[in-house]
N, C-alpha and C positions, 0 to 999 in steps of 0.2 A: 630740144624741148626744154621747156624752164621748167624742173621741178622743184615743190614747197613741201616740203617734210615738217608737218608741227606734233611733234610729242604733249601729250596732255599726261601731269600726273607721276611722269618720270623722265628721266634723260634719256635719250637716243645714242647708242654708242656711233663712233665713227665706222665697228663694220655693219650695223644693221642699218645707217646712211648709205653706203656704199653698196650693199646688197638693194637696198629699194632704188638705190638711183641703176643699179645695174637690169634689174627686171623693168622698171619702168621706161629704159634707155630701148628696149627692145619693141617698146611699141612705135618707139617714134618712128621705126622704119617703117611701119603700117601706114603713118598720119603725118599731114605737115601741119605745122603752124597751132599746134596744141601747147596747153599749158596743164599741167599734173599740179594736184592738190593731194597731200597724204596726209592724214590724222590717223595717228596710233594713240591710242588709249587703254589703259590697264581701269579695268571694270571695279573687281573685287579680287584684291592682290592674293589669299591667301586661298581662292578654290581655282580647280580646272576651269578650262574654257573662257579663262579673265582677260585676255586679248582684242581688243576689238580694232578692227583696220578698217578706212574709210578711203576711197582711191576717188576721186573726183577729176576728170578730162575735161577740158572747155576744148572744144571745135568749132571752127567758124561754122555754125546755122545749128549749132549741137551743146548739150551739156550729155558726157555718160558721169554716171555714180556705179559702183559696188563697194559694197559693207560687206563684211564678214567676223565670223565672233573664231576665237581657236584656242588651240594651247600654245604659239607662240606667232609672233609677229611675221615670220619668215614664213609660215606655213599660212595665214592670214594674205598675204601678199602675194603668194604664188594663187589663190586661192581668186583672190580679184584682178588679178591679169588674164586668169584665163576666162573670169564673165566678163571681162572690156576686152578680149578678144573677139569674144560672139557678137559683142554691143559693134562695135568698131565694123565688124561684117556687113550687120543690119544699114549701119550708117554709111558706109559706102553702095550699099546697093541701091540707097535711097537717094543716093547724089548721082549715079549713073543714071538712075529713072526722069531721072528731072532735066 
């Protein structure tokens, strides 16, 4: 699966690279031929909840999206795996029906 990690705002360490290519590595067993878009974004540096993660999927006859806001990135990201789990469900049952 080709993933695109674009940090906005700040740099992206090589283990929070490593950590989103490792959770996102585990969907591809789900899906073939997908491509992963990540946007991490820090909101308003100095309060809680300044996190925001954006997980974008292209599927052949499909786009999924989850956004989520947190107190960090790794918690953001565990957080939109498991709604493009559910999405990915839907989306497969809807390619069985067909």
């Amino acid at each position: 699966m080709e993933i695109r990690i674009q940090s906005i705002h700040f740099d992206a360490t090589e283990k929070l690279q490593a950590f989103i290519e490792k959770k996102i590595g585990k969907l591809s067993k789900s899906i073939e031929n997908a491509k992963a878009g990540v946007i991490l974004k820090v909101v308003k540096p100095e309060t809680a909840m300044n996190k925001e993660v954006q997980v974008n999927l292209d599927l052949p006859g499909a786009k999924l999206h989850a956004e989520k806001v947190c107190d960090t990135f790794e918690e953001g990201i565990d957080l939109c795996i498991e709604a493009l789990q559910r999405q990915i469900e839907k989306y497969k049952e809807k390619m069985r029906a067909k």
